[in-house]
TORLORO-207274 format. One record per residue: residue number from 1; x, y, z of N, C-alpha, C in turn. Coordinates in steps of 0.2 Angstrom, whole numbers, plus 5000, padded with zeros to 4 digits. Layout:
{i=NUM	n_px=X	n_py=Y	n_pz=Z	ca_px=X	ca_py=Y	ca_pz=Z	c_px=X	c_py=Y	c_pz=Z}
...
END
This chain:
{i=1	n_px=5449	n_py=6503	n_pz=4843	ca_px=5443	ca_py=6503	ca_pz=4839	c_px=5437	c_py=6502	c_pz=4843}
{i=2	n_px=5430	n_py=6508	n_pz=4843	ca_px=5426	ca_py=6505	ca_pz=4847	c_px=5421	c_py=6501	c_pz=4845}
{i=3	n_px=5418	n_py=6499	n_pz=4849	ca_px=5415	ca_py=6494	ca_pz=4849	c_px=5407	c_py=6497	c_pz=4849}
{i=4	n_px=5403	n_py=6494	n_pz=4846	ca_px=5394	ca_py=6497	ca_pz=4846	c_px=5391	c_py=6494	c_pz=4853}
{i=5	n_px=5386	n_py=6496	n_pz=4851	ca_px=5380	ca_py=6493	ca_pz=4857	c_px=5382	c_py=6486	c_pz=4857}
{i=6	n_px=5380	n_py=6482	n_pz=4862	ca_px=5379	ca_py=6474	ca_pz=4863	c_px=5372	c_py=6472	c_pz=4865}
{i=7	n_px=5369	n_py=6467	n_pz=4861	ca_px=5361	ca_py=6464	ca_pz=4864	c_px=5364	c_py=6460	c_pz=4865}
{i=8	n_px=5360	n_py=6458	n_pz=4872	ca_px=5362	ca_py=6451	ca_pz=4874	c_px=5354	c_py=6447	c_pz=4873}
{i=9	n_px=5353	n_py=6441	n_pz=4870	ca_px=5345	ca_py=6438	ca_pz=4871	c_px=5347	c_py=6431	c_pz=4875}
{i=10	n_px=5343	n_py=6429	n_pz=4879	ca_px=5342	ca_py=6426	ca_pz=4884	c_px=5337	c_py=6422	c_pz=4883}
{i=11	n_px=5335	n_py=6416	n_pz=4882	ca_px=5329	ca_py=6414	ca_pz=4884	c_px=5327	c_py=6409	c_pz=4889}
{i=12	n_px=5321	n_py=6412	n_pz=4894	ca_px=5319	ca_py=6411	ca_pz=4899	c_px=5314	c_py=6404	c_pz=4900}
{i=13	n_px=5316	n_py=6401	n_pz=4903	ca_px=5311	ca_py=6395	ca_pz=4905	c_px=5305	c_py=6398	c_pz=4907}
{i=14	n_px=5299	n_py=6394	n_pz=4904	ca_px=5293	ca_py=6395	ca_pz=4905	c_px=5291	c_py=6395	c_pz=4912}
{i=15	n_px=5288	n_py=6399	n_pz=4913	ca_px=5286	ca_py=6401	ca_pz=4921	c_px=5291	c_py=6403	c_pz=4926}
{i=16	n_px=5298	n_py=6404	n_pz=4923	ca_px=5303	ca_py=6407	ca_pz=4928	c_px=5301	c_py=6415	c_pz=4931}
{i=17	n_px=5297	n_py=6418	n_pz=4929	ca_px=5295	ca_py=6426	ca_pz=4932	c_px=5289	c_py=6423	c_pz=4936}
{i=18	n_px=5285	n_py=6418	n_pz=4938	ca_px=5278	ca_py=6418	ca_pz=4941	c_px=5279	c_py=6418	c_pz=4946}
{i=19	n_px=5278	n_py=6421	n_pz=4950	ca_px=5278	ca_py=6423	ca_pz=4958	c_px=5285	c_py=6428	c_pz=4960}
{i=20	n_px=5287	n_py=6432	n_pz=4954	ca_px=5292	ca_py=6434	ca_pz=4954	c_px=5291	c_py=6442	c_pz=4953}
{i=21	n_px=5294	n_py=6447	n_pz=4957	ca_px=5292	ca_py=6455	ca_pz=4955	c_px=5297	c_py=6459	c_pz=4950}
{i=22	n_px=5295	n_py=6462	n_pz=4945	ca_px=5299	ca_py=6463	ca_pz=4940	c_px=5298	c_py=6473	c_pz=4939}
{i=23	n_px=5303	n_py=6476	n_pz=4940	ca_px=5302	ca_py=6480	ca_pz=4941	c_px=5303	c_py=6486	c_pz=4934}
{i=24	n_px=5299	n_py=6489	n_pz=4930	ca_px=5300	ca_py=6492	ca_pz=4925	c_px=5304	c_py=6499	c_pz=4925}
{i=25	n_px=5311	n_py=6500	n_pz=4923	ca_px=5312	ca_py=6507	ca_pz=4927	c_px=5312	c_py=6511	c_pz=4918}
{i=26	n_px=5310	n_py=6518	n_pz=4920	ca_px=5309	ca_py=6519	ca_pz=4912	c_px=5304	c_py=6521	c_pz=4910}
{i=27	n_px=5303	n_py=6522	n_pz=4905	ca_px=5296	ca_py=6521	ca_pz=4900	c_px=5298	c_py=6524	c_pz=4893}
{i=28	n_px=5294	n_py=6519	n_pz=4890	ca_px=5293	ca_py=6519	ca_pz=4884	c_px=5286	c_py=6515	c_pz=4883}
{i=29	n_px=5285	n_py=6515	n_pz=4876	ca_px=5278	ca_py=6512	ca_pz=4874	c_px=5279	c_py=6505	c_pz=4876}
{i=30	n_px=5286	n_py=6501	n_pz=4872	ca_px=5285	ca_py=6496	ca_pz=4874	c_px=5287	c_py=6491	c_pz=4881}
{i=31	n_px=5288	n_py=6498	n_pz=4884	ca_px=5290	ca_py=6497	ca_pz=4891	c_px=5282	c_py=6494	c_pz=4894}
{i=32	n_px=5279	n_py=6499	n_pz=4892	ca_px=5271	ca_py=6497	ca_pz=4894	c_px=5269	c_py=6491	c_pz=4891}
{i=33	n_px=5267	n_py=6491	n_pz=4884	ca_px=5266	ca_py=6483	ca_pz=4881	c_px=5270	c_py=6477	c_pz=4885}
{i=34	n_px=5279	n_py=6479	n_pz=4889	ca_px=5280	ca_py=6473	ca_pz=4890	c_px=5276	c_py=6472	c_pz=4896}
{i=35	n_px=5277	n_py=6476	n_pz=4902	ca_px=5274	ca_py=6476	ca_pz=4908	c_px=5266	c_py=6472	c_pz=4909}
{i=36	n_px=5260	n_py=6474	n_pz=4905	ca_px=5254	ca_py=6472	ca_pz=4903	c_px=5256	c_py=6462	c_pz=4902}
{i=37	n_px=5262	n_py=6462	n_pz=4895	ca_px=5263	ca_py=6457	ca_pz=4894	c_px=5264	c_py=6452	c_pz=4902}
{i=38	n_px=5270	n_py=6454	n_pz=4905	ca_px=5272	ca_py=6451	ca_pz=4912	c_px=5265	c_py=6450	c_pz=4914}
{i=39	n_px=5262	n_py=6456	n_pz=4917	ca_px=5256	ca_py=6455	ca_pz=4923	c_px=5252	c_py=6449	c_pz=4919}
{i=40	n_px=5251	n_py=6449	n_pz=4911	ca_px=5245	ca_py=6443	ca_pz=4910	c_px=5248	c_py=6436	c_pz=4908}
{i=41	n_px=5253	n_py=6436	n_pz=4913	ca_px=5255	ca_py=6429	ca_pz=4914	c_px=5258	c_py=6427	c_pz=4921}
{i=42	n_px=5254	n_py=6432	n_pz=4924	ca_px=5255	ca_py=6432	ca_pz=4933	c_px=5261	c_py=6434	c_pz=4935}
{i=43	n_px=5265	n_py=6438	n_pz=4933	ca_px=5270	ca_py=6442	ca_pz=4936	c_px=5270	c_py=6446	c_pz=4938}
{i=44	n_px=5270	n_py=6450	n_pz=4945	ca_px=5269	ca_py=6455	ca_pz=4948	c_px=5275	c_py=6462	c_pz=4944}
{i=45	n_px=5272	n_py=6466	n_pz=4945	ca_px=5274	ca_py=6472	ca_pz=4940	c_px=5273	c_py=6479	c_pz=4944}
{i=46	n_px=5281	n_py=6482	n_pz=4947	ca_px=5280	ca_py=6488	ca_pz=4947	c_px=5284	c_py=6494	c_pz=4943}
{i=47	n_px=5283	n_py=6500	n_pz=4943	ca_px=5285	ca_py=6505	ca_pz=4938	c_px=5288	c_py=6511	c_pz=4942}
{i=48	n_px=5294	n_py=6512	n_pz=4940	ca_px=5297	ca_py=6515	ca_pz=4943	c_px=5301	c_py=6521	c_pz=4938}
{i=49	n_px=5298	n_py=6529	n_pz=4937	ca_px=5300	ca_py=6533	ca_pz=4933	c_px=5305	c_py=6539	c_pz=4934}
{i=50	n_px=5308	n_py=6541	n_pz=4931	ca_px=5310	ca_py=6548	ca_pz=4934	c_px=5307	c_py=6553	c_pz=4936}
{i=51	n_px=5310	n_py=6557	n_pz=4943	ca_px=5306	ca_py=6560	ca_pz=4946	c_px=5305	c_py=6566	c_pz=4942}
{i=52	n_px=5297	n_py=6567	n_pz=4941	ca_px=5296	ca_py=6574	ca_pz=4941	c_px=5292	c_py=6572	c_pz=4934}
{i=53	n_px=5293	n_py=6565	n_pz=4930	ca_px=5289	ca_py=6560	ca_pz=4923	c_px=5283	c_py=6558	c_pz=4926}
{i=54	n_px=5277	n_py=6561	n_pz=4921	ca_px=5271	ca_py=6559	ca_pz=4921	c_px=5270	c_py=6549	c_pz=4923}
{i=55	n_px=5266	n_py=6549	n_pz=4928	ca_px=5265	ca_py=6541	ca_pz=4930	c_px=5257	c_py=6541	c_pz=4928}
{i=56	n_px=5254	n_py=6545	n_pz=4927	ca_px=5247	ca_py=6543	ca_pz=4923	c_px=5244	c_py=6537	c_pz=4921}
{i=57	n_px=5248	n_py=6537	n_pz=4915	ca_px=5248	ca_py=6534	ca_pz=4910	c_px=5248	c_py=6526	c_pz=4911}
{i=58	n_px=5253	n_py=6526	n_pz=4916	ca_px=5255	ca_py=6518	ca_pz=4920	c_px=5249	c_py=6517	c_pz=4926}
{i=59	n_px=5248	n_py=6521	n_pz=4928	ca_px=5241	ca_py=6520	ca_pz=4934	c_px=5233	c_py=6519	c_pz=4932}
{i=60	n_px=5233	n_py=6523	n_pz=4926	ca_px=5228	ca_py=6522	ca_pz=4921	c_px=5227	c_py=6513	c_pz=4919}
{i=61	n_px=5233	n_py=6512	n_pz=4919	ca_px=5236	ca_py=6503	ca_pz=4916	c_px=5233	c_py=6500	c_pz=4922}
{i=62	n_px=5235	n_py=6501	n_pz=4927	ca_px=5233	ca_py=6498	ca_pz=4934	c_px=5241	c_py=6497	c_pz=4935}
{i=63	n_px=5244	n_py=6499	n_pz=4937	ca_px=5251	ca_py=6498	ca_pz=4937	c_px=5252	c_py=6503	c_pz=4941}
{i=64	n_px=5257	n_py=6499	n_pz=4949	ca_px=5259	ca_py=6504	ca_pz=4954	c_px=5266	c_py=6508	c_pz=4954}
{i=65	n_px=5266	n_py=6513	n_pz=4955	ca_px=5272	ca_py=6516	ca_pz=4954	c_px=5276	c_py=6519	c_pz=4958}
{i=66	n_px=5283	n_py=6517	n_pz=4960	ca_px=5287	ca_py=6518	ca_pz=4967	c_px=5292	c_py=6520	c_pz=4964}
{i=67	n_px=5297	n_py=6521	n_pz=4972	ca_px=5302	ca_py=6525	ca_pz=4967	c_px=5308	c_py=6520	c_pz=4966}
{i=68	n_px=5312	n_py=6522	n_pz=4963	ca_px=5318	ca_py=6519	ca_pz=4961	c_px=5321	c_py=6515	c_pz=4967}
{i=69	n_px=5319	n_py=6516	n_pz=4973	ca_px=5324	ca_py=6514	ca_pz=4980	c_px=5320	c_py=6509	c_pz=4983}
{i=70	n_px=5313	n_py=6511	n_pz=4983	ca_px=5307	ca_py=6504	ca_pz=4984	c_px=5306	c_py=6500	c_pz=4979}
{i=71	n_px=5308	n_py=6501	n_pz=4971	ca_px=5309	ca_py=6495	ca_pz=4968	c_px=5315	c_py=6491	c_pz=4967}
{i=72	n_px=5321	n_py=6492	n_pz=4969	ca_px=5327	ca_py=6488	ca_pz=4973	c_px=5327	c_py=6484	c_pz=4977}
{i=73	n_px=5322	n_py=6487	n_pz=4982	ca_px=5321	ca_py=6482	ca_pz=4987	c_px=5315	c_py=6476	c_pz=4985}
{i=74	n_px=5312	n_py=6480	n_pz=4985	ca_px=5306	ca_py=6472	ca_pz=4984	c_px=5307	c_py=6469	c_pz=4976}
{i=75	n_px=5312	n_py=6471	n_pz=4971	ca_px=5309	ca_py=6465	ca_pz=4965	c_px=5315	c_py=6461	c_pz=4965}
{i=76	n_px=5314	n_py=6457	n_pz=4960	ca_px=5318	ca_py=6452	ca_pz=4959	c_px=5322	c_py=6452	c_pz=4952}
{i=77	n_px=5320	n_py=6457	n_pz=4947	ca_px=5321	ca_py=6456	ca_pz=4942	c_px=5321	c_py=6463	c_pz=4939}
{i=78	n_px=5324	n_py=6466	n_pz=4935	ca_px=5322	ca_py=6475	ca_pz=4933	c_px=5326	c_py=6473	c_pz=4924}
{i=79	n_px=5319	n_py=6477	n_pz=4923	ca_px=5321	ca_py=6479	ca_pz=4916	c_px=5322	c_py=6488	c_pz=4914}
{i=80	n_px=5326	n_py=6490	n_pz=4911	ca_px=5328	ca_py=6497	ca_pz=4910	c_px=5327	c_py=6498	c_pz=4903}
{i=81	n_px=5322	n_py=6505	n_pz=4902	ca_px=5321	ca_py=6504	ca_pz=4896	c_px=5322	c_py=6513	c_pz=4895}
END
């Protein structure tokens, strides 16, 4: 019998992302709302899309966008959205 999606919620101790890089791979709307949300709580934020996806949108935001293999490396945390 299969089984559906699985969400997992987790809740983070306050201030565990501060000084922390957190890498958004993805887009979506709320991909941005979250990312904006991380940066104005001192989290560094970068944005990593599929090649050949408009990055505009996210640089318009102030938000750097690398690829997929230099966000690996330098973050600490990735959300896929």
């Amino acid at each position: 019998m299969p089984i559906g999606p699985v969400e997992i919620k987790r809740t983070v101790p306050p201030g565990y992302l501060v000084g922390k890089t957190v890498a958004i791979l993805g887009y979506s709307s709320e991909a941005l709302d979250q990312a904006k949300a991380l940066r104005n709580h001192g989290v560094r934020v970068v944005v990593s899309v599929r090649e050949g996806c408009p990055t505009r949108v996210w640089e318009d935001a102030g938000f750097q966008t690398i690829s997929l293999w230099e966000a690996v490396e330098i973050s600490d945390v990735f959300q896929v959205w």
